[in-house]
Phi, psi and omega in degrees: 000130184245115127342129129226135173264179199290316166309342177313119150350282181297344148259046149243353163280331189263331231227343174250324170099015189122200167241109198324157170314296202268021167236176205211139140252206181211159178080171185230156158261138182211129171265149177225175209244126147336113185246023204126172185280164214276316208318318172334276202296349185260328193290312162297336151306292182318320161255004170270355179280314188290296173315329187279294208308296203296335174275350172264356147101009172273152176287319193195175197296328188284305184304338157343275185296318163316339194235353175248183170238123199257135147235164175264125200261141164297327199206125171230145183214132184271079188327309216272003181246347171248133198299000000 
């Protein structure tokens, strides 16, 4: 299974036809080992998405944004994509 974002060399390679003269790209390609069918990992979205309604006390995904505070983080660092 291969991983990319859309700015990644490799989907603008796939999805552009490259990467334009006058862009950068951005992001990395990383294969990662088959983990299974995708419906798992999204049934795991869902309920941690459920669970968050429920400790904040939403009815539904709009209400959602009405009961928290959003923050944005600037800097993350992902173990599993840097060697």
């Amino acid at each position: 299974m291969q991983f990319y974002g859309m700015s990644s060399a490799t989907a603008m390679d796939k999805h552009a036809g490259g990467v334009a003269e006058y862009r950068a790209s951005e992001g990395k390609t990383v294969e990662l080992p088959y983990r299974g069918p995708v419906s798992q990992t999204v049934q795991d979205i869902l309920g941690g998405v459920r669970s968050t309604c429920t400790y904040v006390g939403a009815a539904s995904l709009k209400e959602l944004s009405k009961r928290t505070t959003f923050i944005r983080v600037q800097e993350q660092e992902n173990r599993l994509f840097t060697p």
